[in-house]
Residue frames as a rotation matrix with the C-alpha (Angstrom) as fourth column:
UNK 1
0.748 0.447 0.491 -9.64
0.609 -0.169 -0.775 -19.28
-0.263 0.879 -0.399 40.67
UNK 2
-0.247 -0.694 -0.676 -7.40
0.722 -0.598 0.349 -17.22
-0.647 -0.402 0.648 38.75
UNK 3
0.268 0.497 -0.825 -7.27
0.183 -0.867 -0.463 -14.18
-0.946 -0.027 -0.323 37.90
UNK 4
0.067 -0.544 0.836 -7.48
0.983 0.180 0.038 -13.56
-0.171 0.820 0.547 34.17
UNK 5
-0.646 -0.520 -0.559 -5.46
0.256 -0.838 0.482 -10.30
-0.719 0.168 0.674 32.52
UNK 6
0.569 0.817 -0.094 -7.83
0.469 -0.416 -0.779 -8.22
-0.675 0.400 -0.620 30.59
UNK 7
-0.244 -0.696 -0.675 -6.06
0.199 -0.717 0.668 -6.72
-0.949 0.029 0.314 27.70
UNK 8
0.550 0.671 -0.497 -7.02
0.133 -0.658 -0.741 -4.36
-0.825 0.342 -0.451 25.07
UNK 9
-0.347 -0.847 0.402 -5.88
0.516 0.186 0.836 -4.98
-0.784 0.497 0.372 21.54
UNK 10
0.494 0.224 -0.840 -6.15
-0.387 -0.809 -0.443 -2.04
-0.779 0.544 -0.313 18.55
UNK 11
0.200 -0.046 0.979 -6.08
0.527 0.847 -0.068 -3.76
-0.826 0.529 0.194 15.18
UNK 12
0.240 -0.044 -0.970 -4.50
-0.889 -0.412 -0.202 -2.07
-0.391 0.910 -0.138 11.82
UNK 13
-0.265 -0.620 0.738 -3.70
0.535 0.542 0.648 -3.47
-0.802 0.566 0.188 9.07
UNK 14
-0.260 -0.592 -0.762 -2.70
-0.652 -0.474 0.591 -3.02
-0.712 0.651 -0.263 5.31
UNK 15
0.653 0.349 0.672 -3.72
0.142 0.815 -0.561 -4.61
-0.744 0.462 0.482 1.84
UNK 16
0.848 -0.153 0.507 -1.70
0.528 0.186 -0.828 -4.95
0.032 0.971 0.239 -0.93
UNK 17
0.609 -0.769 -0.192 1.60
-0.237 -0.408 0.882 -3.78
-0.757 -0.492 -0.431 0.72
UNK 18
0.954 -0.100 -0.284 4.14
-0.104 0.775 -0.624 -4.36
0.282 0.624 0.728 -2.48
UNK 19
-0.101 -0.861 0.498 6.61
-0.984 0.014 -0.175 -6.46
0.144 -0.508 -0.849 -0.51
UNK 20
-0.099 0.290 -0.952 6.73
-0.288 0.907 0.306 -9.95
0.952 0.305 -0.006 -0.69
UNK 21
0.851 0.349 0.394 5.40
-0.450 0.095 0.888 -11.61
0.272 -0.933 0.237 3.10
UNK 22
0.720 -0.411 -0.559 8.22
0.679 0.583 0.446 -13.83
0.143 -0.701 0.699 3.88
UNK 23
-0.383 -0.432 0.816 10.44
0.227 -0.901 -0.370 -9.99
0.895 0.043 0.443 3.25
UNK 24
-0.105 0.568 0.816 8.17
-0.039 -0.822 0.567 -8.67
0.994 0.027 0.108 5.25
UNK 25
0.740 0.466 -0.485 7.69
0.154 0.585 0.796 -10.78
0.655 -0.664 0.361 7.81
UNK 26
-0.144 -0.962 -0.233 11.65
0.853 -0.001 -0.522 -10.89
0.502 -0.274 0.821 8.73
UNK 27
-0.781 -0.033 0.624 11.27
-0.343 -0.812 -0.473 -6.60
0.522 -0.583 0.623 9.63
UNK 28
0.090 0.988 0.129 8.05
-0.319 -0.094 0.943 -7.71
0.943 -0.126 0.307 11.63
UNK 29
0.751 0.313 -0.581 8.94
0.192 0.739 0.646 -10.16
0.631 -0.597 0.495 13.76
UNK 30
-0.469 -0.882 0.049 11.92
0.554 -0.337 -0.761 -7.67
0.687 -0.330 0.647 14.80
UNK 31
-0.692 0.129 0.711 9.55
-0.306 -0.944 -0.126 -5.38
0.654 -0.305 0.692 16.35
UNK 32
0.187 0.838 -0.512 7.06
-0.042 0.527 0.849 -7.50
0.981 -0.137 0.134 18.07
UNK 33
0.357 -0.209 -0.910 7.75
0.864 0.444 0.237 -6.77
0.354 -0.871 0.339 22.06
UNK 34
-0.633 -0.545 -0.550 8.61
0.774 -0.443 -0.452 -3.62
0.002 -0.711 0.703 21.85
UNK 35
0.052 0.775 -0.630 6.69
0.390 -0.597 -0.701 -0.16
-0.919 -0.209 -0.333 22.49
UNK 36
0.543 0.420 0.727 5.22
0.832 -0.157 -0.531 1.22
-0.109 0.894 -0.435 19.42
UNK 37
0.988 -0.154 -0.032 7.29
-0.155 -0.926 -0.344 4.43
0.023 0.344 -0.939 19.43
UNK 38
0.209 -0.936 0.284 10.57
-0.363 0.196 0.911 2.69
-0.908 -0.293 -0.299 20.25
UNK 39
0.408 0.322 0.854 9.28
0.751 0.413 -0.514 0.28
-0.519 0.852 -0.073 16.76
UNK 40
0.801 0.575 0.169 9.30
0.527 -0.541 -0.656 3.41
-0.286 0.615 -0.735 14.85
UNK 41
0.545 -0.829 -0.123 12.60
-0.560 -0.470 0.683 4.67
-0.624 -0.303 -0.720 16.03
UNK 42
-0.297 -0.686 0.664 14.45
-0.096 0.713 0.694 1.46
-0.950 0.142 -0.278 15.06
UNK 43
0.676 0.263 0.688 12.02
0.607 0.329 -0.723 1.01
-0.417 0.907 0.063 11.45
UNK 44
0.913 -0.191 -0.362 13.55
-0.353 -0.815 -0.460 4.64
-0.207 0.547 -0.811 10.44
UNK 45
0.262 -0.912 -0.316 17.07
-0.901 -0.349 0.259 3.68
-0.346 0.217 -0.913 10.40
UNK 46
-0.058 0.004 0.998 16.24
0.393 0.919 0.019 0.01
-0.918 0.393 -0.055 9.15
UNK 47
-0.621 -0.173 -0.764 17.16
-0.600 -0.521 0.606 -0.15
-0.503 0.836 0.220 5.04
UNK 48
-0.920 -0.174 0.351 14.81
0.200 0.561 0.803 -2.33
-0.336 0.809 -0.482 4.28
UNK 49
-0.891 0.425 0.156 12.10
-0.108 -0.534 0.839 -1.70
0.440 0.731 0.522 1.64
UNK 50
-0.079 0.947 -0.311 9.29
0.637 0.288 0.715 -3.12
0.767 -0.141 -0.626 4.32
UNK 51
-0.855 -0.507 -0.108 9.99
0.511 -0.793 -0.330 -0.35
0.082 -0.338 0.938 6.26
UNK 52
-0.824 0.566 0.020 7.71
-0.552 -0.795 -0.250 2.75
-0.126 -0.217 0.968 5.55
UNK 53
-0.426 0.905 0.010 4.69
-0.440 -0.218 0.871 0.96
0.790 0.367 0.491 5.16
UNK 54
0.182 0.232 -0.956 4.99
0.821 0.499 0.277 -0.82
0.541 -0.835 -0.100 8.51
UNK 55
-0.845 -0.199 -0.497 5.89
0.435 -0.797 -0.420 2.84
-0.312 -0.571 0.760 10.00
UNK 56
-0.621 0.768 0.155 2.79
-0.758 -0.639 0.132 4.02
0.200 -0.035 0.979 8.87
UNK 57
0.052 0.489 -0.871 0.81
0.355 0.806 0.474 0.34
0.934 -0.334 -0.131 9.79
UNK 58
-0.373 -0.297 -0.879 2.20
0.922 -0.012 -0.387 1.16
0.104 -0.955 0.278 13.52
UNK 59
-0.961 0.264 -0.082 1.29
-0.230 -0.929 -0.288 5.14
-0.152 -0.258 0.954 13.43
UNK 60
-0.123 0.983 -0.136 -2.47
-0.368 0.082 0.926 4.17
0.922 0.164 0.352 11.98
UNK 61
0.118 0.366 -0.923 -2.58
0.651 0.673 0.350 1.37
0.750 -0.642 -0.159 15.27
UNK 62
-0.778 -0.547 -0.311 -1.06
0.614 -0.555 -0.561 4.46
0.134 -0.627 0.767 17.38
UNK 63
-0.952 0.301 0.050 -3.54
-0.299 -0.888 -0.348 6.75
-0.060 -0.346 0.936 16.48
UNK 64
-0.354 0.454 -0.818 -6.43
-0.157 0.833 0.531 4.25
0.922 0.316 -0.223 16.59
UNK 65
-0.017 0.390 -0.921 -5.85
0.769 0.593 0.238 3.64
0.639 -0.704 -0.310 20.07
UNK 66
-0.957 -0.159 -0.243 -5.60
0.258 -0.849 -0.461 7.34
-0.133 -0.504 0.853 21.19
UNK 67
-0.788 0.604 0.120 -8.69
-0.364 -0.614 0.700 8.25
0.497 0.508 0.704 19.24
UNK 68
0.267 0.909 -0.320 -10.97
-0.355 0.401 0.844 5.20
0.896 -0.112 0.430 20.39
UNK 69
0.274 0.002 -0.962 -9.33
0.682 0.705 0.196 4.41
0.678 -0.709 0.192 24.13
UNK 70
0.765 -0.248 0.595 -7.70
-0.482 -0.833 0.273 7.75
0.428 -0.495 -0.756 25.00
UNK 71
0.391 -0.885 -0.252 -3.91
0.850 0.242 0.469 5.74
-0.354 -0.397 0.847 25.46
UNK 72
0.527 -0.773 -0.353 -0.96
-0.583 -0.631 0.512 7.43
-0.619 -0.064 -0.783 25.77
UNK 73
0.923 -0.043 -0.383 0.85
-0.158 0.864 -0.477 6.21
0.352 0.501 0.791 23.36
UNK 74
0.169 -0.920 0.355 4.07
-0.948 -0.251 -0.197 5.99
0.270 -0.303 -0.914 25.18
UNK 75
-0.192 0.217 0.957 2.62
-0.810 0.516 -0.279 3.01
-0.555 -0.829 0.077 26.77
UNK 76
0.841 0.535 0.076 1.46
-0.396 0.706 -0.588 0.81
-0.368 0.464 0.805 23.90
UNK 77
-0.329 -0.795 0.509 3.42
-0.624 0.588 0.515 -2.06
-0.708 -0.148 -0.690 23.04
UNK 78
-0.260 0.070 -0.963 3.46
-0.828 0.496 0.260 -4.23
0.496 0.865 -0.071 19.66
UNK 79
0.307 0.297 0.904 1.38
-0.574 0.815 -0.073 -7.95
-0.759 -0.497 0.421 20.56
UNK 80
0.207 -0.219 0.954 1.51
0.693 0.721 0.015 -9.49
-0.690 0.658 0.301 17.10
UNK 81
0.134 0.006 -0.991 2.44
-0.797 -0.593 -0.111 -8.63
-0.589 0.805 -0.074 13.40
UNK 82
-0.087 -0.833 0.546 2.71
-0.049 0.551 0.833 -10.33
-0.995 0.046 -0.089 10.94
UNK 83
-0.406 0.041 -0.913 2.25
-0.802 -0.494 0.335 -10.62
-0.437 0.868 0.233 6.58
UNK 84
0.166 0.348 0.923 0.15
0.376 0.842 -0.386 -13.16
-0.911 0.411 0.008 4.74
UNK 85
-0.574 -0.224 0.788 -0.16
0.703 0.359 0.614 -13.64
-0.420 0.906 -0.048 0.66
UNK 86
0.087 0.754 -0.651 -1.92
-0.481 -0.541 -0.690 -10.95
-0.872 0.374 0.315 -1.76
UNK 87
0.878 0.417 -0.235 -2.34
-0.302 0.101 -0.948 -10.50
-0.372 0.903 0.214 -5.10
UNK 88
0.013 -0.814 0.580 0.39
0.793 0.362 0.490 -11.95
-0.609 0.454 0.650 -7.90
UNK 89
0.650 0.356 -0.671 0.56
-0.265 -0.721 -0.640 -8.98
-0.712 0.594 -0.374 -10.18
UNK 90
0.413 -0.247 0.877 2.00
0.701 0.700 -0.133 -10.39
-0.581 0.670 0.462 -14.01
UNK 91
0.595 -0.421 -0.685 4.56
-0.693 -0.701 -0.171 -8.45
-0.408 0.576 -0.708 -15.62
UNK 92
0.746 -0.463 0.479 7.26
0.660 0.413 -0.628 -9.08
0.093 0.784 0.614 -18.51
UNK 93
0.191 -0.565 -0.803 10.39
-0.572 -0.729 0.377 -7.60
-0.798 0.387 -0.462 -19.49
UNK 94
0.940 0.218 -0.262 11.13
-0.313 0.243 -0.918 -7.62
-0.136 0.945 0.297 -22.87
UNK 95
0.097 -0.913 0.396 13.97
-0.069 0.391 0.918 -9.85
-0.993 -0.116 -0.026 -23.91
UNK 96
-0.646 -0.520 -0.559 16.18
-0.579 -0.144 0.802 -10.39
-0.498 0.842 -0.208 -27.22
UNK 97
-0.897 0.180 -0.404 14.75
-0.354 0.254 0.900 -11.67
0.265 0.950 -0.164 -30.28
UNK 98
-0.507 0.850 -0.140 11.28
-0.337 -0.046 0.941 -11.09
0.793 0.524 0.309 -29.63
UNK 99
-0.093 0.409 -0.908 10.78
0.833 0.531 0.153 -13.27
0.545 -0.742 -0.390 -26.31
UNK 100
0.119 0.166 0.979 9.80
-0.512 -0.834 0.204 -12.13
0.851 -0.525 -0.014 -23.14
UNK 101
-0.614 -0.515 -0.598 10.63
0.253 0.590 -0.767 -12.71
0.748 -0.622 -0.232 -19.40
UNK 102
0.379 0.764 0.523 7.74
-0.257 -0.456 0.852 -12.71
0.889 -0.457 0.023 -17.48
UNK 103
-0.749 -0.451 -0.485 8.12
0.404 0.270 -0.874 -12.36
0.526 -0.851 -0.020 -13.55
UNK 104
0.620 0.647 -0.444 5.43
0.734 -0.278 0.620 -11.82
0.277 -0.710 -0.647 -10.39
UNK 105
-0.523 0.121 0.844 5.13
-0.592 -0.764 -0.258 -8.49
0.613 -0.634 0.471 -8.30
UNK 106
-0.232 0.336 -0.913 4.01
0.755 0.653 0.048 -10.50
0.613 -0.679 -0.405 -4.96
UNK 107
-0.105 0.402 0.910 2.15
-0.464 -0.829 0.312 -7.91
0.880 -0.389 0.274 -2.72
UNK 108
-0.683 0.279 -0.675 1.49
0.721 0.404 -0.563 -8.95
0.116 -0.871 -0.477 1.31
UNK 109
0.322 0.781 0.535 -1.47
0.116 -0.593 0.797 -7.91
0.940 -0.195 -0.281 3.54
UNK 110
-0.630 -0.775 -0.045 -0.03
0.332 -0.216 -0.918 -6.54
0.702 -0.594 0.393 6.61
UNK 111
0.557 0.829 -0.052 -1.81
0.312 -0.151 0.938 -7.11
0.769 -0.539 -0.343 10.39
UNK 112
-0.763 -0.602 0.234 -0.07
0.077 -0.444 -0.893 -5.42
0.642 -0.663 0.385 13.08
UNK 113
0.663 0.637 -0.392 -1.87
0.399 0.142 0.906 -5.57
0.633 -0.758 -0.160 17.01
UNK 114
-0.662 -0.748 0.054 -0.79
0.150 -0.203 -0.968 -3.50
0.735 -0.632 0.246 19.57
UNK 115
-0.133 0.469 -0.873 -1.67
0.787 0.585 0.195 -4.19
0.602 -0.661 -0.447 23.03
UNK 116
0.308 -0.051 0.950 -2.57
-0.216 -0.976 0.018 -1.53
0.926 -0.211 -0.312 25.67
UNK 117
-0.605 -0.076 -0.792 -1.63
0.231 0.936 -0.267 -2.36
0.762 -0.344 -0.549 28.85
UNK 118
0.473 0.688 -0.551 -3.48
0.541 0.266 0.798 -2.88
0.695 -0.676 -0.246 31.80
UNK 119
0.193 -0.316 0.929 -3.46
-0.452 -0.869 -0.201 -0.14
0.871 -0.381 -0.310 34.81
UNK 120
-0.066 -0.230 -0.971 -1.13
0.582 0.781 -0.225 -2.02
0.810 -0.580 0.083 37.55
UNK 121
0.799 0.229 -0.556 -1.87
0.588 -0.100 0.803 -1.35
0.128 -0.968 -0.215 41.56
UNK 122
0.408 -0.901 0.146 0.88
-0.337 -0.297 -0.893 0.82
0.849 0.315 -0.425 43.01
UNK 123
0.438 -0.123 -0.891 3.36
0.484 0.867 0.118 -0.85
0.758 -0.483 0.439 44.44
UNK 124
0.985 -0.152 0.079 4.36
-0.158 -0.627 0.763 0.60
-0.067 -0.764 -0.642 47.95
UNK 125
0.310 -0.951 0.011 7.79
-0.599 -0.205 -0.774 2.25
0.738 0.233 -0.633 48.28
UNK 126
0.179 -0.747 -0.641 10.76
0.809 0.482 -0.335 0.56
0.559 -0.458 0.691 50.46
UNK 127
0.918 0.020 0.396 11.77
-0.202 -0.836 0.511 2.41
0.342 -0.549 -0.763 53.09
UNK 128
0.194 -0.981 -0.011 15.30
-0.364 -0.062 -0.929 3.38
0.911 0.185 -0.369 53.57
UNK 129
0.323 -0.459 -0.828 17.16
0.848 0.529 0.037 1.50
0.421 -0.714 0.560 56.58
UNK 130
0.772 -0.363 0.521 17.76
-0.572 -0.755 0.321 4.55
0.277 -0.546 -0.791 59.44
UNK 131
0.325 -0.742 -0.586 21.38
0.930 0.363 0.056 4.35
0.171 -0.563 0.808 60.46
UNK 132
0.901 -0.298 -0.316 22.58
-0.092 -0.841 0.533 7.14
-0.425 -0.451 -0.785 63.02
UNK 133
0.849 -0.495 -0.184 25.67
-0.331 -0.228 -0.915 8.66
0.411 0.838 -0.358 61.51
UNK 134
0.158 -0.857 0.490 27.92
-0.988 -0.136 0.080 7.05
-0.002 -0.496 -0.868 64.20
UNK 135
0.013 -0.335 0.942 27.62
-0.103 0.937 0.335 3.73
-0.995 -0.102 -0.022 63.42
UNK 136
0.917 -0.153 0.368 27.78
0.386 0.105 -0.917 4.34
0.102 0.983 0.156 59.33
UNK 137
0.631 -0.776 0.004 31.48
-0.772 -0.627 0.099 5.66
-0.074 -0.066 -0.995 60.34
UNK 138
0.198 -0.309 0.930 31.96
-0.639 0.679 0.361 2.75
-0.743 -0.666 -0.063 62.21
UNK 139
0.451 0.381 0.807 30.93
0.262 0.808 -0.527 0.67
-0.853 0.449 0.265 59.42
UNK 140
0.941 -0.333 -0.068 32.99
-0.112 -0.115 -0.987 2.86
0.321 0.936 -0.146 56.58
UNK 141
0.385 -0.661 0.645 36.00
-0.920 -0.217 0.327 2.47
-0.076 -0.719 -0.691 59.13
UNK 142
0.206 -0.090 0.974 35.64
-0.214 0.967 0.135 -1.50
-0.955 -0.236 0.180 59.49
UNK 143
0.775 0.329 0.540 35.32
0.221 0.659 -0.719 -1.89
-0.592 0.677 0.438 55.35
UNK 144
0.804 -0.566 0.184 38.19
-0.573 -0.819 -0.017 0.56
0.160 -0.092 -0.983 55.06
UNK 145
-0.149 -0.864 0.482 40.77
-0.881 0.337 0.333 -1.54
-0.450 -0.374 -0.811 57.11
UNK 146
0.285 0.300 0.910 39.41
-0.173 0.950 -0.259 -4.77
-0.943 -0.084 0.323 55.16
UNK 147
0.844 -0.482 0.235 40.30
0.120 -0.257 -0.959 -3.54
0.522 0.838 -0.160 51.46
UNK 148
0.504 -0.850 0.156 43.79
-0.842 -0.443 0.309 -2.82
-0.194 -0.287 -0.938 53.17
């Protein structure tokens, strides 16, 4: 049988984000894999406009999973993200002689999972190889005359 990985996933998300999804999606799928506070680092100095609302999508899942699991959040790590279709909001600018140019405001809904992980066994240290200090001479002596 194997053994299956339990893992613990803290859901935010976001409605009417105005940013069009397939925008959105692009800064998303940059951050997926890494740790939620590293995410945040890298959103700040990112110029696009889906930015801040995915820095606050990622702080809401952050403090989510402190409040209702007691993580550290050092530890939590982005699983999925990604941006589906809202609303179309209809606007115009007025144009010459009387017309107008209408154009769409596209909005996304924005889901963002971050994973906790799972507390691993510890793993037992290596122990250092004992060498008495006369034969590590020997041995810087022998590697010594070989680089000659």
């Amino acid at each position: 049988m194997a053994n299956k990985v339990s893992k613990q996933l803290v859901i935010a998300k976001a409605s009417h984000v105005l940013s069009s999804p397939r925008k959105t999606n692009l800064v998303l799928k940059a951050i997926v894999g890494r740790p939620a506070l590293l995410a945040i680092k890298q959103l700040t100095v990112n110029t696009k406009r889906a930015g801040k609302p995915i820095i606050q999508l990622i702080q809401q899942a952050v403090g989510n999973a402190v409040s209702q699991f007691q993580a550290s959040p050092d530890v939590l790590i982005i699983d999925s993200a990604f941006a589906t279709k809202g609303r179309t909001l209809k606007r115009a600018h007025i144009g010459g002689r009387g017309r107008t140019k209408p154009y769409e405001r596209i909005t996304s809904h924005l889901t963002l999972s971050v994973r906790i992980p799972s507390a691993k066994a510890p793993v037992p240290k290596l122990e250092a190889k004992k060498v008495e200090p006369k034969e590590a001479a020997k041995e810087v002596v022998k590697t010594s005359k070989k680089s000659k």
